[in-house]
C-alpha positions in Angstrom: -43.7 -2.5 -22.9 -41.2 0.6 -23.2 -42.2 1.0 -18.9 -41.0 -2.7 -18.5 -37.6 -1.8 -20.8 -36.7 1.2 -18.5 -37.2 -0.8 -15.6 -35.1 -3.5 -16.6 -32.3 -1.0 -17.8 -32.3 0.6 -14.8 -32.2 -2.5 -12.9 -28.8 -3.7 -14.6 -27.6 0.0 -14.3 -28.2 -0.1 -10.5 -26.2 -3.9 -10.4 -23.4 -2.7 -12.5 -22.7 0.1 -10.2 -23.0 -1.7 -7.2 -20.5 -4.6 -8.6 -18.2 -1.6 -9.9 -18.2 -0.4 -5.9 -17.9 -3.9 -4.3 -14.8 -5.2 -6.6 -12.9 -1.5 -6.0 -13.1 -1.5 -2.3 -12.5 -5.4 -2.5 -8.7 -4.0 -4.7 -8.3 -1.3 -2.5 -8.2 -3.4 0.9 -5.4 -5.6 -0.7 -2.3 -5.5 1.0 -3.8 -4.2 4.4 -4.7 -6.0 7.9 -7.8 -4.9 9.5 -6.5 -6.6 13.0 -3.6 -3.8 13.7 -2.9 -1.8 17.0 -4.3 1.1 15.2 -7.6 -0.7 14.8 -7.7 -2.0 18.3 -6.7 1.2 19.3 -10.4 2.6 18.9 -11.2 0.1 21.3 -12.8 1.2 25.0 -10.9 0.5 27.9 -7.6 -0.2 25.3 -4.6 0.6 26.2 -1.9 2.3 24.1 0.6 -0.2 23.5 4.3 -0.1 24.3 6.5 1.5 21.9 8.9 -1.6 20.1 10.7 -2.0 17.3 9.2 -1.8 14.0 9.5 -4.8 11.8 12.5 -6.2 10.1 13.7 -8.4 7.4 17.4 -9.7 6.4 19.0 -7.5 4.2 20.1 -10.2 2.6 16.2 -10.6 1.5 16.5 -7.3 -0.1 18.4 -7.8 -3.8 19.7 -4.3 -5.5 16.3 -3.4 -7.2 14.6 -5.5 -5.2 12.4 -5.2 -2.2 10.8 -7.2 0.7 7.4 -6.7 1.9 7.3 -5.5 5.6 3.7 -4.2 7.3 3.2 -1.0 8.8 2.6 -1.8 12.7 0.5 1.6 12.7 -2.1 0.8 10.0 -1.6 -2.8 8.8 -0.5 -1.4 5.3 2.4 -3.4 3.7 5.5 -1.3 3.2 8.3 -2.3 0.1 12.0 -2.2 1.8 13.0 -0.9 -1.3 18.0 -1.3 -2.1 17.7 0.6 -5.3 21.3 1.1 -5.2 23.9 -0.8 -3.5 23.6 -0.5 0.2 20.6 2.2 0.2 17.6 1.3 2.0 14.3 3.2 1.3 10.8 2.3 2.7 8.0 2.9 0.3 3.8 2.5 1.1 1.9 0.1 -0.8 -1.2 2.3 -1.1 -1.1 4.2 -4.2 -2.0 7.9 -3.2 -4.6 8.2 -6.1 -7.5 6.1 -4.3 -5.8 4.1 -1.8 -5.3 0.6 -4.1 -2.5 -1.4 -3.4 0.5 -1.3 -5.7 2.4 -4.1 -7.5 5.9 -5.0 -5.9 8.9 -2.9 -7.4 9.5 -4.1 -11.0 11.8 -2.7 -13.7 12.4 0.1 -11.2 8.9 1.2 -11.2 5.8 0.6 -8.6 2.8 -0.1 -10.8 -0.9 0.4 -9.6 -3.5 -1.9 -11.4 -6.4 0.1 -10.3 -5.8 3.0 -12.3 -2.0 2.5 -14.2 -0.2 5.0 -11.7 3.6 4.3 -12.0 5.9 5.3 -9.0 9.4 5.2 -9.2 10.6 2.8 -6.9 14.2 4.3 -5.2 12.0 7.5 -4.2 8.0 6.9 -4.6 8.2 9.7 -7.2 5.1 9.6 -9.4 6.5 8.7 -13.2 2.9 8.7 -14.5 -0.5 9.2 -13.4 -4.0 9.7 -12.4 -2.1 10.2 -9.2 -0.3 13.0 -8.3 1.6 12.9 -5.2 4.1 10.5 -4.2 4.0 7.4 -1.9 4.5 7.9 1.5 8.4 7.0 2.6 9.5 5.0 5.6 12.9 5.5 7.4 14.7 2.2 7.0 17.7 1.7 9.4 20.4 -1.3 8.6 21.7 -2.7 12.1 23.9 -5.5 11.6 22.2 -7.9 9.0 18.5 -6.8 9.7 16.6 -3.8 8.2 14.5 -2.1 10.7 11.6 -0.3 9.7 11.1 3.2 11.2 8.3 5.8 11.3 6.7 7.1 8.0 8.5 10.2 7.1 6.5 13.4 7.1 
């Protein structure tokens, strides 16, 4: 009887885990696109693709303390054009830099992660409060006329 117990402990263990794995890479792919030219990239016989434009949006589309979602041509990941100040543009990653979940849109001035409660401050990706520790990655974002042009992640 206590042999049949284990097993059956161990056996909800085991399932418990392996839900625990599935729904956290499930939360960490939000956000992403699996068919980007980085993907296809990997690809024999590819070829590297001609340099264009990143993408845009309307800066109209992009309130003071507001954002619009753009996605990263490189890696599929979406980026928040971030005005957190009259006519300043900032582009901020999605993917929290704790383990790689996407974060909530800017809210209250803050980036939120639900995996884990990281808060980012949204004008600069500065980490307000952890697990993580560094900040999200930034994007150059260029104004030219009425569109916002998304440029390369900065290093």
């Amino acid at each position: 009887m206590r042999r049949r117990a284990l097993l059956d402990g161990g056996i909800a263990a085991v399932a418990l885990g392996g839900a625990g794995l599935l729904s956290g890479s499930l939360t960490a792919g939000l956000g992403r696109d699996e068919n980007t030219p980085a993907a296809a990239a990997g690809t024999p016989g590819a070829t590297s693709p001609v340099p264009q434009a990143g993408p845009s949006v309307a800066a109209a589309q992009v309130p003071v303390g507001g954002s619009a979602t753009v996605k990263d041509p490189a890696s599929g990941d979406a980026v928040y054009i971030v005005q957190p100040a009259a006519g300043q543009y900032a582009g901020l990653s999605s993917v929290c830099t704790h383990s790689g979940c996407a974060v909530n849109p800017p809210k209250d001035g803050q980036l939120y992660c639900p995996c884990h409660g990281s808060k980012f401050d949204a004008a600069t990706g500065a980490v307000i409060t952890g697990p993580a520790v560094k900040p999200l990655p930034k994007y150059t974002v260029t104004k030219n006329g009425d569109q916002l042009e998304l440029g390369p992640q900065q290093s």
